[in-house]
ROKOL-796114 format. One line per 4 residues: number of its first residue (from 1); their letters; for each residue x, y, z of C-alpha. Coordinates in steps of 0.02 Angstrom, whole numbers, plus 32768, in hexadecimal, padded with zeros to 4 digits. Layout:
<sites>
NUM = A = X Y Z; ...
</sites>
This chain:
<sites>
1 = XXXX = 1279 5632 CC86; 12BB 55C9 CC0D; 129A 55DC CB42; 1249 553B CAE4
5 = XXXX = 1288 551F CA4B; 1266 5476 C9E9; 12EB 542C C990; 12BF 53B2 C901
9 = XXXX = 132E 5318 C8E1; 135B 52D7 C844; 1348 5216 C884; 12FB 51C5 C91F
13 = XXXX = 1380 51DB C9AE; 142E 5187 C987; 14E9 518B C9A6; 14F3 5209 C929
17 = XXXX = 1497 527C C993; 14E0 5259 CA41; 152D 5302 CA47; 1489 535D CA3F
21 = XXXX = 1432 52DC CAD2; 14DC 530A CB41; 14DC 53CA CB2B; 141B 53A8 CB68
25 = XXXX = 1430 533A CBF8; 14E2 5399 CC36; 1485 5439 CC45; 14CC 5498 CBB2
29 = XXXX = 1426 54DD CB69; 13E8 5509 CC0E; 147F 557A CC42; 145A 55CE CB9C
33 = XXXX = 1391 55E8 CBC5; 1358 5561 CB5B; 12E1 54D7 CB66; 12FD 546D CAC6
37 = XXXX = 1282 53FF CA8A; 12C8 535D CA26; 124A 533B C991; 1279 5284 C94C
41 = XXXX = 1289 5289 C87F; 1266 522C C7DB; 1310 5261 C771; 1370 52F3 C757
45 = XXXX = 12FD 5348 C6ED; 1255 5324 C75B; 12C7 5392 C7D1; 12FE 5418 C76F
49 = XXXX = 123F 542E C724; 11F2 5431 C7C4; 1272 54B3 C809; 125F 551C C76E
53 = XXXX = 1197 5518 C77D; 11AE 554E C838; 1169 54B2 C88D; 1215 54AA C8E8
57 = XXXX = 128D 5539 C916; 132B 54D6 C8EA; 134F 542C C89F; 13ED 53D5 C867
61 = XXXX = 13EF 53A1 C7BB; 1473 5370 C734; 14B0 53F2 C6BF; 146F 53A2 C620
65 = XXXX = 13D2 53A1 C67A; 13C6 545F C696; 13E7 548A C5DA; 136D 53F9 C5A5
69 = XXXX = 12F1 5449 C600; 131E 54F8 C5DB; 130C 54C5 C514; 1255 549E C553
73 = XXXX = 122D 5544 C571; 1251 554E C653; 12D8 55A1 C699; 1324 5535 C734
77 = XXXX = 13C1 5589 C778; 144E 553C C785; 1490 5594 C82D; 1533 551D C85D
81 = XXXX = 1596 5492 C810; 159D 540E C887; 15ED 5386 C805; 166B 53B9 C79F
85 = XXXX = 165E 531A C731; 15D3 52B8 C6F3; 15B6 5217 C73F; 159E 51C8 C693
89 = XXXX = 15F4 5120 C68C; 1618 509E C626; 163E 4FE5 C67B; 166B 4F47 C64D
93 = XXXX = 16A3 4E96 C685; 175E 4E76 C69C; 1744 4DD9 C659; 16EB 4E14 C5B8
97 = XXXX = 1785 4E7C C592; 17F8 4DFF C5DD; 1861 4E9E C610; 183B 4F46 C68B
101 = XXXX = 17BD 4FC6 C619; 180F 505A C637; 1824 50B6 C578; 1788 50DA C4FE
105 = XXXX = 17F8 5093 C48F; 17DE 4FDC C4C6; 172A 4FF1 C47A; 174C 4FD5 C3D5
109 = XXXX = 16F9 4F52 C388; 1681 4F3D C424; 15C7 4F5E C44E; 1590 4FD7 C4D2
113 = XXXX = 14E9 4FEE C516; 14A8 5081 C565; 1425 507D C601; 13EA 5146 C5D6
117 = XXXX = 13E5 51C5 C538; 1456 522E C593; 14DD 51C3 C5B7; 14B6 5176 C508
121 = XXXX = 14F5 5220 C4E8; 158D 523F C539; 15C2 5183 C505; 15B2 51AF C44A
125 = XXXX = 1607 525F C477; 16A8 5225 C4CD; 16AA 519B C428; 16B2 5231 C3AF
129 = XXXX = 173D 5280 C405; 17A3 51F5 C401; 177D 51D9 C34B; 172E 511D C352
133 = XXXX = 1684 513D C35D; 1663 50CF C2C0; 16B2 503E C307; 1645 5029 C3A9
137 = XXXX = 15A1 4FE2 C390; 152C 5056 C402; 148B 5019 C435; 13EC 5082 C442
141 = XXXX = 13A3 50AE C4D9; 1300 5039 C500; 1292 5032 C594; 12BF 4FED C647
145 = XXXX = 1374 4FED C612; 13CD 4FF5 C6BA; 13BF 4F39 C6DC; 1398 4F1E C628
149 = XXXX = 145A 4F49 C5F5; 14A3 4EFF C694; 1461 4E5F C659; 1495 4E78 C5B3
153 = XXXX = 1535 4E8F C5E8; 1541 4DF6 C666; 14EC 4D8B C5E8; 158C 4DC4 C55C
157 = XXXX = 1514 4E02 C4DE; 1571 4EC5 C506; 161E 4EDC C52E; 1607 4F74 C58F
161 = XXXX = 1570 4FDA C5D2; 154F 5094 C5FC; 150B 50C7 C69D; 155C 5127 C72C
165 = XXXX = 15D5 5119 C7B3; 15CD 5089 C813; 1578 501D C7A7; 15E8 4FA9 C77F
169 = XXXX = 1637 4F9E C82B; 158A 4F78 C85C; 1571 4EE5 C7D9; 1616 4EA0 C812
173 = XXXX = 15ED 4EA0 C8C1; 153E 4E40 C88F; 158D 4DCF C81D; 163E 4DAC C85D
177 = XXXX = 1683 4DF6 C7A7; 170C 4E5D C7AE; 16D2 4EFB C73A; 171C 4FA8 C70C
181 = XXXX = 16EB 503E C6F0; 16FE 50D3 C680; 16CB 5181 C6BC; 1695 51F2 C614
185 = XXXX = 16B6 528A C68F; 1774 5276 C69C; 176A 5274 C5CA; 16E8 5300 C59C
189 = XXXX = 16D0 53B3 C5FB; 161B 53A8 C627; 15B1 53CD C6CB; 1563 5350 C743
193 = XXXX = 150B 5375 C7CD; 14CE 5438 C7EB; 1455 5488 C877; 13C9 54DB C81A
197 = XXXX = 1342 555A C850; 12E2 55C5 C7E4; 1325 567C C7B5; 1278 56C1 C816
201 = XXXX = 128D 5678 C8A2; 134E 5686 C8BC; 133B 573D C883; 12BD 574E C904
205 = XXXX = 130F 56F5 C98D; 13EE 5719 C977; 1407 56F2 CA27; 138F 564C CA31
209 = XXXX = 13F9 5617 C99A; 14C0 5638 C9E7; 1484 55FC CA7B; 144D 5568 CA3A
213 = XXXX = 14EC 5552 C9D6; 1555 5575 CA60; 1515 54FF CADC; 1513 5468 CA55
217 = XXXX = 15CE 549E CA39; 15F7 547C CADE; 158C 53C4 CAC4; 1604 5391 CA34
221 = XXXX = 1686 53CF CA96; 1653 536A CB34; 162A 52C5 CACD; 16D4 52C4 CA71
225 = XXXX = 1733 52DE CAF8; 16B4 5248 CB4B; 1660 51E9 CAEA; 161D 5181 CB67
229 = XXXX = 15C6 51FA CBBC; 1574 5248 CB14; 150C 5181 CAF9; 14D4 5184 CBAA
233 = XXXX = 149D 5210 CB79; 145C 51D2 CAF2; 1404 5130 CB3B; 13C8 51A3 CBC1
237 = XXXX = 134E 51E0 CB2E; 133E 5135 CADE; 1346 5098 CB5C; 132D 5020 CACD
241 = XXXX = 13DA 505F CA7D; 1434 500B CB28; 1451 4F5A CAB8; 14A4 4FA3 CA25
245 = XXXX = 1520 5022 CA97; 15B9 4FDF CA36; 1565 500C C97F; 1517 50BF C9C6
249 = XXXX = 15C2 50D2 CA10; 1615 50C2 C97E; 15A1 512A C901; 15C7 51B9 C99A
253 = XXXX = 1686 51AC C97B; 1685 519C C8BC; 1614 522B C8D7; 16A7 529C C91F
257 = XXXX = 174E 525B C8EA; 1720 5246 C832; 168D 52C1 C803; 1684 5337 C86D
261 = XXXX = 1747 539A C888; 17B5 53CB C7D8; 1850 5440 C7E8; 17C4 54C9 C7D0
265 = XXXX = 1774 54BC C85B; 1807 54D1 C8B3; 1826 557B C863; 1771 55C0 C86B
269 = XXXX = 1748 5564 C8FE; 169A 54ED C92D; 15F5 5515 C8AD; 164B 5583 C82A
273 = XXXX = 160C 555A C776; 168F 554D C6E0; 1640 559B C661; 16A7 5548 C5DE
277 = XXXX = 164D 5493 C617; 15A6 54D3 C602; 15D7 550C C55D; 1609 5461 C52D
281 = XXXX = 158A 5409 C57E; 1512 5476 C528; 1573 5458 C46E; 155D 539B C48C
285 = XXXX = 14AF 53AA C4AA; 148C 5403 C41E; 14CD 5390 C39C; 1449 531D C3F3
289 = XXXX = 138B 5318 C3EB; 139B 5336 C4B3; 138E 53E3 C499; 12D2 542C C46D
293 = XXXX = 1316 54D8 C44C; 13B1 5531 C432; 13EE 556E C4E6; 1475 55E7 C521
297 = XXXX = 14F0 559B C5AD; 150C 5625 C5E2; 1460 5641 C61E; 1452 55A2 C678
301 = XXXX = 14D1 55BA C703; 1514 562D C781; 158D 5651 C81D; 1531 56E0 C864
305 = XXXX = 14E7 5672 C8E9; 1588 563D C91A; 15E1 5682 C9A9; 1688 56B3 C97E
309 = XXXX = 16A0 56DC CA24; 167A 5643 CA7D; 171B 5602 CAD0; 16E3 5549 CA95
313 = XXXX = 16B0 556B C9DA; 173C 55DF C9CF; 17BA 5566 CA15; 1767 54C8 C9FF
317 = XXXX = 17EB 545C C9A1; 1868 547F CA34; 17CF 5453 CAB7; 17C4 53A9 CA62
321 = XX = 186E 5390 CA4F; 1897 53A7 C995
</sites>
């Protein structure tokens, strides 16, 4: 008899989550006992909130996301780092630049608009470090600003806009523009994507939780290595995804060669948490009015749910050929 467990997305089903849809369909939750339950989302935080008030028993959810709503006064979990690298990224036109965008330097003297407050955030972060935040012009976040900036951008009233992976690639397949993009994660130390529970429930349930991590292991393992087979498995769960393949395809891949591995995961293997990127995600966000409350990031994570001894989060860099 097999153990239900609900699992809370952070976004209606997409090539980011193709991984989680494969370890499903391949059989990986059911050789570890578990019947998982796929709860479609509203936003990272939606999902970390609902896993912290117990209405799911995991969730995935962005790191800023767990300490914004730990400053709220909830406690969501994070139990494994799936992304080592936010997905934050800033895109542009190649013939707004008239050159490849590949240096934050090349934004001096230009206007950037941001589709969220968090990647508003890491935008005006990764500016500061590289000392020329006064000389980019940084629009405010207003509402409906996912198609509102793309259009700002393809109309030339922005030189660049912030959103995340893909994005661009996406408005250059739609608009036969040849765009680039910058990803903030390959310039500041920060989280992306985590699995979340609540400390209750994982405290309650040790084995639910490694089991769970161990057989969605074994789905980013098995969607790397194919990625083919992860967005059938994917359209399995969502038929109407079957016309944009290509785009869901390559979210899936930007997904796992650029967020998800770093030299540390090849050391500590699949899931482990870096404590020194929580730290400086949770800096940033303090120097922000993201934050409610002061929080400790050390609280906020932890690799006791992982299973050291599980041969593919142990070795999983050499299972996916890194």
């Amino acid at each position: 008899m097999s153990d239900t467990v609900t699992f809370q997305l952070n976004w209606e089903p997409n090539g980011f989550q193709a991984p989680y849809f494969l370890a499903r369909r391949e059989g990986f939750y059911d050789d570890e006992g578990l019947d998982v339950e796929f709860v479609e989302g509203h936003g990272s935080p939606f999902a970390a909130e609902q896993t912290a008030k117990g209405r799911s028993d995991l969730g995935l959810a962005g790191g800023s996301a767990v300490l914004s709503v730990r400053s709220q006064g909830l406690d969501p979990l994070a139990v494994a780092a799936v992304s080592q690298k936010t997905p934050a990224t800033i895109y542009s036109l190649r013939d707004v630049f008239g050159e490849p965008f590949t240096d934050p330097e090349q934004l001096r003297g230009r206007t950037v608009a941001p589709s969220a407050t968090k990647t508003r955030i890491l935008t005006l972060q990764l500016l500061e470090d590289r000392g020329i935040r006064d000389d980019v012009e940084v629009h405010d976040v207003q509402k409906h600003t996912h198609h509102r900036v793309e259009h700002q951008l393809l109309d030339g009233d922005v030189d660049a806009a912030v959103g995340v992976v893909t994005n661009g690639k996406e408005l250059e397949r739609e608009y036969d523009r040849m765009a680039d993009e910058l990803l903030i994660g390959n310039h500041l130390d920060v989280y992306g994507m985590t699995v979340v529970s609540n400390p209750e429930f994982a405290a309650s349930n040790p084995d639910t939780v490694r089991s769970f991590l161990r057989a969605t292991a074994r789905g980013w393992e098995l969607a790397t290595t194919d990625p083919d087979r992860a967005i059938d498995a994917l359209i399995d769960r969502n038929a109407q995804l079957e016309h944009n393949r290509a785009v869901e395809r390559m979210k899936f891949l930007a997904s796992a060669e650029d967020l998800q591995f770093t030299e540390f995961v090849r050391e500590a293997g699949w899931g482990h948490h870096d404590g020194r990127r929580w730290e400086n995600l949770a800096e940033m966000l303090a120097e922000t009015d993201l934050l409610e409350s002061s929080v400790d990031p050390d609280e906020a994570w932890t690799n006791e749910y992982v299973d050291e001894s599980d041969p593919v989060i142990a070795n999983y860099a050499e299972r996916i050929g890194r």
